[in-house]
C-alpha positions as CSV (number, residue, x, y, z in Angstrom):
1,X,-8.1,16.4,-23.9
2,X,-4.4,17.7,-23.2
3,X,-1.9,14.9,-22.4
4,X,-0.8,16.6,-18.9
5,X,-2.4,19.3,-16.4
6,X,0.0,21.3,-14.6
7,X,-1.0,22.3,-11.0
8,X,1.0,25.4,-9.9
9,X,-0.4,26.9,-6.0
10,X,0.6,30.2,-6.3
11,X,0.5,32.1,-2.7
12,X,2.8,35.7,-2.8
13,X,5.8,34.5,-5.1
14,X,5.6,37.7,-7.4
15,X,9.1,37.5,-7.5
16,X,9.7,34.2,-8.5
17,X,6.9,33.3,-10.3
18,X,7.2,34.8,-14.6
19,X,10.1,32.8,-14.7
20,X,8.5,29.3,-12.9
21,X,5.3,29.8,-15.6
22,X,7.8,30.6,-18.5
23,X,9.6,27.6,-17.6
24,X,6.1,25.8,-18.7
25,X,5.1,27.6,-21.1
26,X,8.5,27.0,-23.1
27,X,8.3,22.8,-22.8
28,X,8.8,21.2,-26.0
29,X,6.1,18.4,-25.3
30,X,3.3,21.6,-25.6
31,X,0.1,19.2,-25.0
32,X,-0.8,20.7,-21.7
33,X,-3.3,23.2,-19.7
34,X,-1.9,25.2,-16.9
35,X,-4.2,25.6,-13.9
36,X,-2.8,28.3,-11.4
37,X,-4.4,28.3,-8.2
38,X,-4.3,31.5,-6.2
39,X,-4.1,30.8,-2.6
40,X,-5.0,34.4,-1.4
41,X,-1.8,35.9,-2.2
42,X,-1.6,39.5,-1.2
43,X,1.3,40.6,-3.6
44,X,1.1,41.0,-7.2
45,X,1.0,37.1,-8.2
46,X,-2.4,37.3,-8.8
47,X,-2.1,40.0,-11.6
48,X,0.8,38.5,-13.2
49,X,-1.3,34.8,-13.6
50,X,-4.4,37.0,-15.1
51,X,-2.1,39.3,-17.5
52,X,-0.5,35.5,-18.7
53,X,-3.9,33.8,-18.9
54,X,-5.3,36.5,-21.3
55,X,-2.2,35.8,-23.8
56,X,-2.7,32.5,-23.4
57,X,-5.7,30.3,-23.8
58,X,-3.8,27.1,-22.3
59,X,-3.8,29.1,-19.1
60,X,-6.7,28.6,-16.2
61,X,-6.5,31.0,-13.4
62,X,-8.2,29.9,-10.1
63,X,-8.5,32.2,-6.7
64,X,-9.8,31.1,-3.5
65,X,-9.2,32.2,0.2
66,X,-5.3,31.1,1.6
67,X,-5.9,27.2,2.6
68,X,-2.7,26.4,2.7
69,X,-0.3,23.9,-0.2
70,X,-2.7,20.8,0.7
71,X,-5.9,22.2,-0.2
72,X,-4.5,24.1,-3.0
73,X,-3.2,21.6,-5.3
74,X,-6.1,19.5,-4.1
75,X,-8.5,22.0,-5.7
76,X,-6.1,22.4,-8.8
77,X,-6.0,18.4,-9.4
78,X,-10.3,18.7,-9.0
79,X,-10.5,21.4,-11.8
80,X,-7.9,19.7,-14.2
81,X,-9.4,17.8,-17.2
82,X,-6.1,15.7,-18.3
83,X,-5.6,12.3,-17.3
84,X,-2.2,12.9,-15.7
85,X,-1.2,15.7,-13.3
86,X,2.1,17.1,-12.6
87,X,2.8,20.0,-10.1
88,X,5.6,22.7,-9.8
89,X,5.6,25.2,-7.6
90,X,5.6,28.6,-8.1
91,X,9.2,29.4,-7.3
92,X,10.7,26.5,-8.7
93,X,12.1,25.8,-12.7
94,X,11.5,23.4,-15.4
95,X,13.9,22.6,-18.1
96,X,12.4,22.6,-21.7
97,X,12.6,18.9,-21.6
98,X,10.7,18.0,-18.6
99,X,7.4,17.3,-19.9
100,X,8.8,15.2,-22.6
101,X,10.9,13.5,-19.9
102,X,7.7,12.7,-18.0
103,X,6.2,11.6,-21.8
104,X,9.0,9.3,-22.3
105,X,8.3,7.4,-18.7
106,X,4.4,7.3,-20.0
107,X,5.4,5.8,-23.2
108,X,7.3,3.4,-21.6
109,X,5.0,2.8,-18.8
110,X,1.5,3.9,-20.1
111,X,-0.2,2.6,-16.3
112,X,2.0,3.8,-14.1
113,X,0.0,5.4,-11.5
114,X,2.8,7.8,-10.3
115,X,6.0,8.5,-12.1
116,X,8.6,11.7,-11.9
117,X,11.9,12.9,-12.9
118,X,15.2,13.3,-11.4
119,X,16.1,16.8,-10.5
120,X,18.5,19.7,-9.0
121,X,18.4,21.3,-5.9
122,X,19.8,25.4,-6.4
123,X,21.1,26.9,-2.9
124,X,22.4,30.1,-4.6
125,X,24.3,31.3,-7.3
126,X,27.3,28.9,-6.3
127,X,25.7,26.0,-5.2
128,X,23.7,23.8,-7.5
129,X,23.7,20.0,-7.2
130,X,21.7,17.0,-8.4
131,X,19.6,15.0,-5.6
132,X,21.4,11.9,-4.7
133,X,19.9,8.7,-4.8
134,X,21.1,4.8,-5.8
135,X,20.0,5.5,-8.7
136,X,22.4,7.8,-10.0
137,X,24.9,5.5,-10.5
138,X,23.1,4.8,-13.4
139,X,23.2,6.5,-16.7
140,X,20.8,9.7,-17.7
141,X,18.8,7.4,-20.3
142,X,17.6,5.0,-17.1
143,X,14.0,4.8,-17.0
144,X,12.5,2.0,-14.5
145,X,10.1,1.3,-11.9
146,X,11.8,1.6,-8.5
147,X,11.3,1.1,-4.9
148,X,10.4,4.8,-3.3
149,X,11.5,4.6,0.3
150,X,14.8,2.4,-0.8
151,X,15.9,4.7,-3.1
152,X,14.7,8.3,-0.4
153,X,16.5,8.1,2.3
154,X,18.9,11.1,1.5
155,X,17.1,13.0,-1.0
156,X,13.2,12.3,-1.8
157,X,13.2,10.1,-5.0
158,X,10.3,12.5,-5.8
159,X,9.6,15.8,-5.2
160,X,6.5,17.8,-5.7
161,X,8.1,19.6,-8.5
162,X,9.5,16.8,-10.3
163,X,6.2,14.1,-10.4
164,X,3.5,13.9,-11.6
165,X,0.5,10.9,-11.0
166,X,-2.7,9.9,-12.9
167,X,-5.6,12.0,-11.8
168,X,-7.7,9.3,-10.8
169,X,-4.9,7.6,-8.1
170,X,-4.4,10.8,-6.7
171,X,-7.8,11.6,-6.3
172,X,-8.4,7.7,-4.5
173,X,-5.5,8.3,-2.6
174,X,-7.6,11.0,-1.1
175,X,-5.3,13.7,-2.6
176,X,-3.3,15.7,0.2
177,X,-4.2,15.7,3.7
178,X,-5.4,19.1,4.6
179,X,-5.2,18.7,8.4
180,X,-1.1,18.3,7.5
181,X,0.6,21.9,6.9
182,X,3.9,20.9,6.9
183,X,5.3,17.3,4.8
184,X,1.9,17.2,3.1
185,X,3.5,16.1,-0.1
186,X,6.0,12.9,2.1
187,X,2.3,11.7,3.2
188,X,0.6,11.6,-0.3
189,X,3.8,9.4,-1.3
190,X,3.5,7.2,1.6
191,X,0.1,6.1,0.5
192,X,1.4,5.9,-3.2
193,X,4.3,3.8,-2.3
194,X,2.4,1.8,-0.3
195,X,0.2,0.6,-3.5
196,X,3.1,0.7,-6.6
197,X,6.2,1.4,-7.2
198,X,6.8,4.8,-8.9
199,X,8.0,4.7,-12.4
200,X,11.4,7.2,-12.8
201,X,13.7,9.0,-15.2
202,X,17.1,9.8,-14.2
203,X,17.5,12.4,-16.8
204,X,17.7,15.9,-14.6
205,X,14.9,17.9,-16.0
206,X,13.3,20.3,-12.8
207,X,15.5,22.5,-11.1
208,X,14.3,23.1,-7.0
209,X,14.8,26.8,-5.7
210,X,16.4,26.7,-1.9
211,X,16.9,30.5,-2.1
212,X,12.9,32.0,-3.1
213,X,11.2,34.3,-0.4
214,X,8.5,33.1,2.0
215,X,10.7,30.0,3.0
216,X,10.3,28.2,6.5
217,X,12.1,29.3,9.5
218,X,12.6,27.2,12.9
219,X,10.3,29.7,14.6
220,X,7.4,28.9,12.5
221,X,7.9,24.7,12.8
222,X,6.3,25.1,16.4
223,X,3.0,25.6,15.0
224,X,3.6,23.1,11.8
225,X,1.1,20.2,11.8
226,X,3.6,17.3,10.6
227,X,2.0,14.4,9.1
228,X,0.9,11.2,11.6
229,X,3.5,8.6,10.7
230,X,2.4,6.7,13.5
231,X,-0.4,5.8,10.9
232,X,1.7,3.9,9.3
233,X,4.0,2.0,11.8
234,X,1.8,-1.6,12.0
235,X,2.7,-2.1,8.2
236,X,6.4,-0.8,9.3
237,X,6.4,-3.8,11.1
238,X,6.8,-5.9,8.0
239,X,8.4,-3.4,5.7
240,X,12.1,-2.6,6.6
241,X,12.7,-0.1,3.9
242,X,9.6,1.8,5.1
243,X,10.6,1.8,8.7
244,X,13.5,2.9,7.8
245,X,12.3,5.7,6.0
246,X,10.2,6.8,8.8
247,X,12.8,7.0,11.4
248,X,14.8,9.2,8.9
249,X,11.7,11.3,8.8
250,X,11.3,11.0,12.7
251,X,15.2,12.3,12.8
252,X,14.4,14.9,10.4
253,X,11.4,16.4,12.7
254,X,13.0,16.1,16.2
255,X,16.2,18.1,14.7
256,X,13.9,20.7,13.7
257,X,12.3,21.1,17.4
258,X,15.7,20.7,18.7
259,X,16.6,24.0,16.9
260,X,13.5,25.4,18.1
261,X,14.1,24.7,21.6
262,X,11.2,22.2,21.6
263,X,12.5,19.7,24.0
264,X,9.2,17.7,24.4
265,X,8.4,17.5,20.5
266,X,12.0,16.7,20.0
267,X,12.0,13.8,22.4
268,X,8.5,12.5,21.3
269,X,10.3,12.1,17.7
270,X,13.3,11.0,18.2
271,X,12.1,8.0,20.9
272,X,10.4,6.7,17.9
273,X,13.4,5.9,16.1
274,X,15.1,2.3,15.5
275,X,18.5,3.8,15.7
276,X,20.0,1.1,14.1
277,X,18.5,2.5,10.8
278,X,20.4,5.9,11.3
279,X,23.8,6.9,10.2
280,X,26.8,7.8,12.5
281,X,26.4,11.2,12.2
282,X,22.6,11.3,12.4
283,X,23.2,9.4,16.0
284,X,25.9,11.6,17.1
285,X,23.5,14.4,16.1
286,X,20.9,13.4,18.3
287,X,23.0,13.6,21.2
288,X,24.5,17.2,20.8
289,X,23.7,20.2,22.4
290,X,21.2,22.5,20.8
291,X,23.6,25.2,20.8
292,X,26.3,23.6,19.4
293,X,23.8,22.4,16.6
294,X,22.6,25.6,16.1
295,X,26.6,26.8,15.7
296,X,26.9,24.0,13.4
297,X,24.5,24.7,11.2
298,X,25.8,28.7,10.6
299,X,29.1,26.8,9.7
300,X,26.8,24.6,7.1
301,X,25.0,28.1,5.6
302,X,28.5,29.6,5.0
303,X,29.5,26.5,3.5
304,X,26.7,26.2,1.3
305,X,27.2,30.3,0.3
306,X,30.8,28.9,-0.8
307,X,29.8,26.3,-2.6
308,X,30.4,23.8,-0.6
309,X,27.4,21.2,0.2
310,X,27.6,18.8,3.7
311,X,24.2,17.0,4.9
312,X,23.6,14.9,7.6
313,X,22.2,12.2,5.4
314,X,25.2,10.7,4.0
């Protein structure tokens, strides 16, 4: 039995997927299977997973009718034989060291239930930067068991490329929620976080592509299904650091149907917020215009294009 499965949903990334698989296939830790699940891509990614899977026998190629990212990994974690899982997505890179990096939290925490790496967020070719978190004012070699919502407020400690958990707590978590199409992954952690801390490596091993095809757009959040928080507001009432990670999650959705020109989903969200547990410029945000926002934000794009990076978060 392999010491990891890797899940990768594949759904029309013919572009960016050779070099997401070859990321895999080039670890240094090489006790793995790869299970690609097809979600009804109607590009080439189907034939490029097959071609790979006759070279090699470590691959498993799975096809089904488009579900969605939920029922996908779902159905790649059900066919996976390892005792641990670990996901990337198909547009997304690994370092040579990542599985070894997920080895090393193992080895030091052989129980953990969930663990995952640090990682880099790539905007474009100018713009490449590591996700910020308290922890990373500690060195590389830091390997621990942390609070997740403390340590998520600006950038997820986790990220659905970067972690990994052991099959059977993800499978009595009750795995993704398929009824959720958009923030699947924050609701699977939610539940996790709720039971353990997750066990973490600051050492940078997955890299997280912001500039792959098939991306959202603000049009298409109008018809997202965004996980039901509201589920978990009674235990927010005696966990501060989980409050406060929903109402930057509330902040987070209502600025999104602000830029849709959703005023009733905006104001649903953001009158859930304790806005205490907000930043200044997360309040002042709130308050502006949509078209000033919307202004603002072409100013952040050509920043980004630059180089530059600004977020709302910090």
């Amino acid at each position: 039995m392999p010491k990891f499965s890797v899940i990768i949903p594949l759904y029309n990334k013919e572009k960016e997927f050779p070099s997401s698989l070859q990321s895999v296939l080039a670890q240094n830790f090489i006790d793995f299977e790869i299970i690609i699940v097809n979600d009804g891509s109607t590009d080439n990614s189907l034939a490029i997973a097959e071609k790979e899977a006759l070279k090699n026998q470590r691959i498993k190629v799975f096809s089904k009718k488009n579900e969605g990212l939920a029922a996908t990994r779902n159905f790649g974690v059900n066919k996976a034989i390892a005792e641990n899982v670990v996901f990337i997505d198909a547009d997304d890179f690994w370092y040579p060291f990542h599985l070894e990096n997920l080895a090393a939290i193992l080895k030091k925490f052989p129980e953990a239930p969930w663990f995952a790496a640090a990682y880099e967020k790539n905007y474009n070719e100018k713009l490449t930067r590591k996700m910020i978190a308290p922890l990373n004012e500690k060195n590389e070699n830091f390997i621990g068991k942390v609070n997740f919502f403390e340590t998520s407020l600006i950038d997820s400690l986790v990220h659905p490329s970067s972690f990994g958990m052991k099959r059977d707590f993800f499978l009595n978590l009750g795995g993704h929620n398929t009824n959720i199409t958009f923030s699947e992954d924050t609701d699977l952690w939610i539940r996790a976080a709720l039971q353990t801390q997750v066990a973490f490596s600051n050492k940078i091993s997955a890299v997280i592509n912001l500039n792959s095809s098939n991306r959202l757009n603000h049009s298409a959040m109008r018809t997202r299904k965004y996980p039901n928080f509201d589920t978990y507001e009674a235990e927010a009432k005696n966990n501060k650091a989980l409050k406060k990670y929903l109402d930057v999650h509330y902040f987070s959705i209502a600025l999104n149907y602000k830029l849709a020109g959703d005023t009733k989903n905006f104001k649903k969200y953001s009158d859930k917020i304790v806005k205490e547990n907000l930043n200044t410029k997360q309040k002042i945000i709130l308050k502006t215009p949509a078209n000033i926002l919307s202004a603002s934000k072409s100013i952040k794009n050509f920043l980004q294009k630059s180089g530059i990076y600004f977020s709302v978060y910090k």
